[in-house]
C-alpha positions in Angstrom: 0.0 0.0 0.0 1.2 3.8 -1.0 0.0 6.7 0.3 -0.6 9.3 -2.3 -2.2 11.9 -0.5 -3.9 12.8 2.9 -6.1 15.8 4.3 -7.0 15.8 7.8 -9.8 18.3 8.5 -10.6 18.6 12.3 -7.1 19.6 13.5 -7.1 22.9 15.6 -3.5 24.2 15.3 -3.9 24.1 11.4 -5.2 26.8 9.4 -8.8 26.3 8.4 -8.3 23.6 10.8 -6.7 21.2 7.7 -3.9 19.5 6.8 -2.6 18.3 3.1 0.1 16.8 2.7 1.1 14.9 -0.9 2.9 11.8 -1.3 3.7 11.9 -4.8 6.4 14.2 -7.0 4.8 17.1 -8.2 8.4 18.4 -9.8 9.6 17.0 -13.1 11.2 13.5 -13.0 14.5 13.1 -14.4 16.6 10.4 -15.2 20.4 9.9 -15.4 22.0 9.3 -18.2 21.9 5.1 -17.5 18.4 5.6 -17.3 17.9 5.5 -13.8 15.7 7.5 -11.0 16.8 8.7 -8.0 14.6 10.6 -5.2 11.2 8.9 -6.6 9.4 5.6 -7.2 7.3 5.0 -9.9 4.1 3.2 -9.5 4.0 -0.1 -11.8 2.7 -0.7 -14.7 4.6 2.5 -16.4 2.6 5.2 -14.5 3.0 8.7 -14.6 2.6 8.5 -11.1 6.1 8.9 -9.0 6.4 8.1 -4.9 8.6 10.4 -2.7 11.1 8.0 -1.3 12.8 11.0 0.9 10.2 14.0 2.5 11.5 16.6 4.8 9.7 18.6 6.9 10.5 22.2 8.6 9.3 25.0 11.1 9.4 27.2 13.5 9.0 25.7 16.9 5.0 24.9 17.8 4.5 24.8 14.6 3.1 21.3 14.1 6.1 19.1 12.9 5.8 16.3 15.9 1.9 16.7 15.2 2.3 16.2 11.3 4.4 13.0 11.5 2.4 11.3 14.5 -0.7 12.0 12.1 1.1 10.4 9.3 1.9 7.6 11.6 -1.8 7.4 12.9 -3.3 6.9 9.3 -0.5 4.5 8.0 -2.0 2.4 10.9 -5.2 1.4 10.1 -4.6 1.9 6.8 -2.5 -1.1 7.0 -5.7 -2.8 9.0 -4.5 -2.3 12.4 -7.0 -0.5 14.7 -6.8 3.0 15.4 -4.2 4.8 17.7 -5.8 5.3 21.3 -2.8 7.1 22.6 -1.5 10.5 21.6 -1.8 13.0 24.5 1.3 12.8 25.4 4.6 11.2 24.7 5.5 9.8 20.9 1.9 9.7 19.6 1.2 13.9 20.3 -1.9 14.5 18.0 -2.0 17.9 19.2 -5.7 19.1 20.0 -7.8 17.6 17.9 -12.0 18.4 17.9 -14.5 15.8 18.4 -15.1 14.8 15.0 -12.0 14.5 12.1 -12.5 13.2 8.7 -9.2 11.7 6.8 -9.4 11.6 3.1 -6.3 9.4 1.6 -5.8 8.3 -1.7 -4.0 5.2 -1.8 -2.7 2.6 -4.6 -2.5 -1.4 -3.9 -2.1 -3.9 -5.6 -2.2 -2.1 -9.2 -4.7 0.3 -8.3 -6.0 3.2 -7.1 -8.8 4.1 -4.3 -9.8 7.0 -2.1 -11.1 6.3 1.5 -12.9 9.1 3.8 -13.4 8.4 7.3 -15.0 9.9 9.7 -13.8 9.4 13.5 -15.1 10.5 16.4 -14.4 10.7 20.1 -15.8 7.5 21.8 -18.3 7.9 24.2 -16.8 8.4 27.9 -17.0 6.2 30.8 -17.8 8.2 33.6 -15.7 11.3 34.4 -12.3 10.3 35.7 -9.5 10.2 33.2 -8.2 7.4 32.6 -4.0 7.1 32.3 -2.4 4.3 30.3 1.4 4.0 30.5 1.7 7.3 31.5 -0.7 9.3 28.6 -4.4 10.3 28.6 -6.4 7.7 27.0 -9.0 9.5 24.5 -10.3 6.7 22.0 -11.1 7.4 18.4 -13.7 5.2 16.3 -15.0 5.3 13.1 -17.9 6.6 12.9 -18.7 6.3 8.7 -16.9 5.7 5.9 -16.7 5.4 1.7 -14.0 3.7 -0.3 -13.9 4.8 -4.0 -12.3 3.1 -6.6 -10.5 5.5 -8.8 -10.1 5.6 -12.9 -7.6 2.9 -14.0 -5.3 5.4 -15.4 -4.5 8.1 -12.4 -2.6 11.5 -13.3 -0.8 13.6 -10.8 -3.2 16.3 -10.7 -5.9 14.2 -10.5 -4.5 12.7 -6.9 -4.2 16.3 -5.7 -7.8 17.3 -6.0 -9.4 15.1 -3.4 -13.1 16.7 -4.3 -12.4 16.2 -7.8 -11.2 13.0 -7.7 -14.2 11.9 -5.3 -16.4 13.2 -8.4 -14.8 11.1 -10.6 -14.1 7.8 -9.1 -16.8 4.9 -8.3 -18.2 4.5 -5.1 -17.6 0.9 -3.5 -18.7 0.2 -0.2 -20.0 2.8 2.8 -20.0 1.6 6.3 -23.3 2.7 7.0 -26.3 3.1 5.3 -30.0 1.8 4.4 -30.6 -2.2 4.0 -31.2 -1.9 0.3 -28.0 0.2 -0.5 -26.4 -2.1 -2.4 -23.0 -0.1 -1.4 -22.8 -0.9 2.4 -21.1 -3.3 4.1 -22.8 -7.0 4.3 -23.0 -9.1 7.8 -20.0 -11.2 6.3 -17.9 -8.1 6.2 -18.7 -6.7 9.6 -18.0 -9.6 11.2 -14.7 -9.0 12.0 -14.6 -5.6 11.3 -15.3 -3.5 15.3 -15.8 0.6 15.3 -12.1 1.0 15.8 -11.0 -0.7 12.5 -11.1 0.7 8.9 -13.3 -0.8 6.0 -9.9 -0.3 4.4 -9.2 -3.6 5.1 -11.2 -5.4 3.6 -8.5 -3.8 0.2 -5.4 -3.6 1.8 -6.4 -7.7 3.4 -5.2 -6.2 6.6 -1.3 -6.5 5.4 0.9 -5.1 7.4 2.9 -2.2 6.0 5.7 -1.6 8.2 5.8 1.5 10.1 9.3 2.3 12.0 9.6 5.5 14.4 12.6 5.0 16.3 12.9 5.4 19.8 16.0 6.6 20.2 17.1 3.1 22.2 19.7 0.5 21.2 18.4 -2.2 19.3 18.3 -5.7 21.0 19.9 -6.8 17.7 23.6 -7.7 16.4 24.5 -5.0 15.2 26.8 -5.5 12.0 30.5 -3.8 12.4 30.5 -1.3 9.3 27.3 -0.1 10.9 28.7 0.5 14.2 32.1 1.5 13.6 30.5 4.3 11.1 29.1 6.1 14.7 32.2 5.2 16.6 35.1 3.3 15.0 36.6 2.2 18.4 34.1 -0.4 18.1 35.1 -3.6 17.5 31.6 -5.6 17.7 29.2 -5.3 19.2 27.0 -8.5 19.8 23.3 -9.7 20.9 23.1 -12.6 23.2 19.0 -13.3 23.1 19.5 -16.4 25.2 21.2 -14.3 28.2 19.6 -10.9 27.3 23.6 -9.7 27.4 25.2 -7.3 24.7 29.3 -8.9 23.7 31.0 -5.4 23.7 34.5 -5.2 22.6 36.6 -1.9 22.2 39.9 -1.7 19.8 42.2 -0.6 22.3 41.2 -3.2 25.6 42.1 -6.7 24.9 38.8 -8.3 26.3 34.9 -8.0 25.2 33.0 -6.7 28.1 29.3 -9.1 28.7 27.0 -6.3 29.7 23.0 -5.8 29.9 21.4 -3.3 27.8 21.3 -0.6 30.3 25.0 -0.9 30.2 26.1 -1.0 26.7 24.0 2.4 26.3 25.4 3.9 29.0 28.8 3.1 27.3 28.1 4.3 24.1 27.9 7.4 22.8 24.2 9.0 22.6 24.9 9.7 18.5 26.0 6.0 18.3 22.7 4.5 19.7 20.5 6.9 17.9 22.5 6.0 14.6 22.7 2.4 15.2 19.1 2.0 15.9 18.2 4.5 13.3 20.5 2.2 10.4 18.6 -1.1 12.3 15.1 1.0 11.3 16.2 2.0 7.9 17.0 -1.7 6.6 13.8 -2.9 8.1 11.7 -0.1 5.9 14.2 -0.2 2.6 13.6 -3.9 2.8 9.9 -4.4 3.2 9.2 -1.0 0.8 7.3 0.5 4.1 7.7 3.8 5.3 10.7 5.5 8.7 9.0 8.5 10.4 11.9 10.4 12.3 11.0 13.4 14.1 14.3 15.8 14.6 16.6 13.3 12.6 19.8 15.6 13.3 19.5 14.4 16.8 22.9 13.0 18.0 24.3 12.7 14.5 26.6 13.8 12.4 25.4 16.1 9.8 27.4 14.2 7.5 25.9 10.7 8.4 22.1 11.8 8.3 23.3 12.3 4.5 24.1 9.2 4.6 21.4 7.8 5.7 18.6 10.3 3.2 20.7 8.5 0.7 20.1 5.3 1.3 16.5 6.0 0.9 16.9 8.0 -2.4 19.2 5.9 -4.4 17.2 3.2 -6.6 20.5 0.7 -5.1 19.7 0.5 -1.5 16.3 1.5 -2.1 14.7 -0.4 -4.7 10.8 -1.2 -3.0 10.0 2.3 -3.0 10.5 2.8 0.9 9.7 6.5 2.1 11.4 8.4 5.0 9.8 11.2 6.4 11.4 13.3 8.5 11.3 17.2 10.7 14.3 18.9 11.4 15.1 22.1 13.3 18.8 22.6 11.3 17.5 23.8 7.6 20.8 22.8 6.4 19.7 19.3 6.3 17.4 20.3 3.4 20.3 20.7 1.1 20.9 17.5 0.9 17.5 16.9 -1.1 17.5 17.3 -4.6 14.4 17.8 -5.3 12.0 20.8 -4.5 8.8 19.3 -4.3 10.0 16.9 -1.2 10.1 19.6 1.3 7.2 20.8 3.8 7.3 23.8 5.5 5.0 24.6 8.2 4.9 28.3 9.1 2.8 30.3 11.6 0.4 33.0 10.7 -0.8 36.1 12.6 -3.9 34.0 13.9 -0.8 31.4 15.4 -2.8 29.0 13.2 -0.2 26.6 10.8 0.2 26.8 7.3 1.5 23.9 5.3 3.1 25.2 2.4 5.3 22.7 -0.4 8.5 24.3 -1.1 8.5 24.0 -4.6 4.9 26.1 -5.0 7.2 29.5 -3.5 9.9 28.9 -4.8 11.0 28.2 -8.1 14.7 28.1 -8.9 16.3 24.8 -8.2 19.4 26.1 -7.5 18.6 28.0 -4.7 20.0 26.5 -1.3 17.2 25.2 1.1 18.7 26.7 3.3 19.6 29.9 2.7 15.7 30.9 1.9 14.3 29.4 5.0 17.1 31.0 7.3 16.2 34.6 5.2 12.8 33.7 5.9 11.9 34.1 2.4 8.7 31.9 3.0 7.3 34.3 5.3 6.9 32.2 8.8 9.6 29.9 8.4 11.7 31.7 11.0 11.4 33.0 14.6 9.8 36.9 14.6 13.1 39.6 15.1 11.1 41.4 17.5 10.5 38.1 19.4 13.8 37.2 19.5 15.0 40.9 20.5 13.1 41.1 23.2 13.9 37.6 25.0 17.4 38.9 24.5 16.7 42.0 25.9 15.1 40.4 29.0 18.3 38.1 29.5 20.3 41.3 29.0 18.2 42.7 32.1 18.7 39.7 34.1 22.5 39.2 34.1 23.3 43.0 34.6 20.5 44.1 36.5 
């Protein structure tokens, strides 16, 4: 299953409380001079239709970045037919404030075709008034309240995914989740039998696959971890060595002449912080370039290198270590990152208004020229919003000026 393109009306911090985000290149596809495509995927069967395999998103601080990719996270999840996310207070899964009622729109190819799904969710009724905690976050439930699955013309055009009202207009309606006995469109007894209030009629398409999600934790991987992987975050490394039987990490440094047999709490504690994150992050990234699924990584400059988060954007854009399509979307605080990207049409940039509501605006619709640096027009603030206000900023320096000398 690939997403092509979501909207999420219900969502408070957005601007007409709304989020779109596209899947798909929107840019011109090149291809080298061998023939081959870097950045993208296309969709089989010779379509004109191209995957991002690399999306990076960027803001100024509230701005919704967490909020985008846990959304992003939320819908990959029962679109893949698990049930729906019942924990995003706080912690990983932050929603943000959401209303009572969203509806998601998504188109979606599978299996050689393409379909549009709306859902409607709502809160689920409350028990009682005490709030309930699990593992620590605020458990508010979200069902399905309807639904429609389209199927869409056999042959799709880019600008045909990017209108979801147009493309509603123009595709054939399949199956509704509710309705009247004699609409011929609603689900049978057969196909609500396993199908509960918190799992999407998308399933019954998708056959309730699973298309592998990663969001790393920031934790070392209870894994082997092969040397070139390790010794790229810290080459005094020698190995670095799983032991599921004893629940034990085999750590050996170059320069002591014997391994040390330590528990996971130890081995972290011995590492560096940049060579966890990396080495989980790598662990992650084969798991999602393998099975063509999708690596959400909010702040993925977090511990690394600049140089190695390169490295690792790369893996997902080359065709050679990437050749099922996989997709990594990331957010970023350090703009510089975005150079990296070839492409325009890859980048998200979420910016603030006067109303403090969030706009979600595609790089390549404000700006034109390819070879400007990424960098250089969100740092000028040349997409108005992409930067902290200079009167903000001034006057918290101002107020630390007052403190220290006063």
């Amino acid at each position: 299953m690939r997403l092509l393109k979501l909207r999420v009306d219900g969502l408070t911090l957005f601007k007409n409380k709304r989020l779109e985000l596209d899947f798909i290149a929107t840019d011109r596809v090149s291809r080298d001079e061998e023939g081959n495509v870097s950045d993208v995927t296309q969709l089989a069967g010779g379509s004109a239709v191209y995957t991002q395999n690399v999306m990076g998103i960027v803001g100024v601080n509230a701005a919704g970045k967490t909020t985008v990719l846990n959304l992003v996270r939320f819908v990959l999840g029962y679109m893949s037919g698990n049930y729906v996310m019942r924990q995003f207070t706080t912690g990983a899964n932050l929603m943000g404030k959401l209303e009572d009622r969203m509806t998601i729109s998504c188109a979606f190819y599978e299996k050689g075709s393409y379909y549009l799904i709306e859902s409607q969710l709502k809160a689920a009724a409350k028990r009682g008034d005490t709030t309930r905690m699990v593992e620590g976050s605020l458990v508010a439930p979200l069902v399905f309240e309807d639904e429609w699955l389209w199927a869409c013309p056999a042959r799709m055009s880019r600008k045909a995914i990017l209108d979801i009202d147009q493309l509603k207009s123009d595709s054939t309606l399949l199956l509704k989740r509710n309705g009247g006995a004699g609409d011929e469109h609603v689900l049978n007894d057969a196909q609500r039998t396993f199908l509960g209030d918190d799992m999407s009629i998308v399933s019954i398409i998708t056959g309730r696959k699973s298309v592998p999600v990663e969001y790393p934790e920031r934790a070392l991987p209870l894994v082997s971890l092969p040397t070139p992987v390790v010794q790229a975050f810290d080459s005094s490394v020698e190995y670095l060595n799983w032991n599921n039987e004893n629940q034990v990490f085999h750590l050996k440094f170059k320069n002591e002449d014997a391994e040390r047999v330590v528990n996971a709490a130890v081995a972290t504690a011995m590492l560096s912080n940049g060579t966890v994150v990396g080495a989980e992050l790598v662990d992650r990234a084969i798991g999602a370039l393998k099975s063509g699924g999708y690596l959400i990584v909010d702040e993925i400059e977090t511990g690394l290198n600049r140089s190695l988060v390169g490295t690792i954007i790369e893996l997902f854009a080359s065709p050679v270590t990437n050749p099922h399509g996989a997709t990594l979307l990331f957010s970023t605080h350090y703009s510089e990152l975005l150079d990296v990207l070839r492409r325009k049409d890859n980048v998200i940039v979420l910016v603030r208004n006067e109303s403090f509501e969030t706009e979600v605006i595609k790089y390549s619709d404000r700006i034109a020229r390819i070879e400007n640096k990424k960098s250089d027009v969100i740092i000028n603030n040349v997409i108005k919003g992409s930067m902290p206000k200079y009167p903000d900023v001034r006057a918290m320096r101002n107020y630390v000026r007052e403190r220290v000398n006063g």
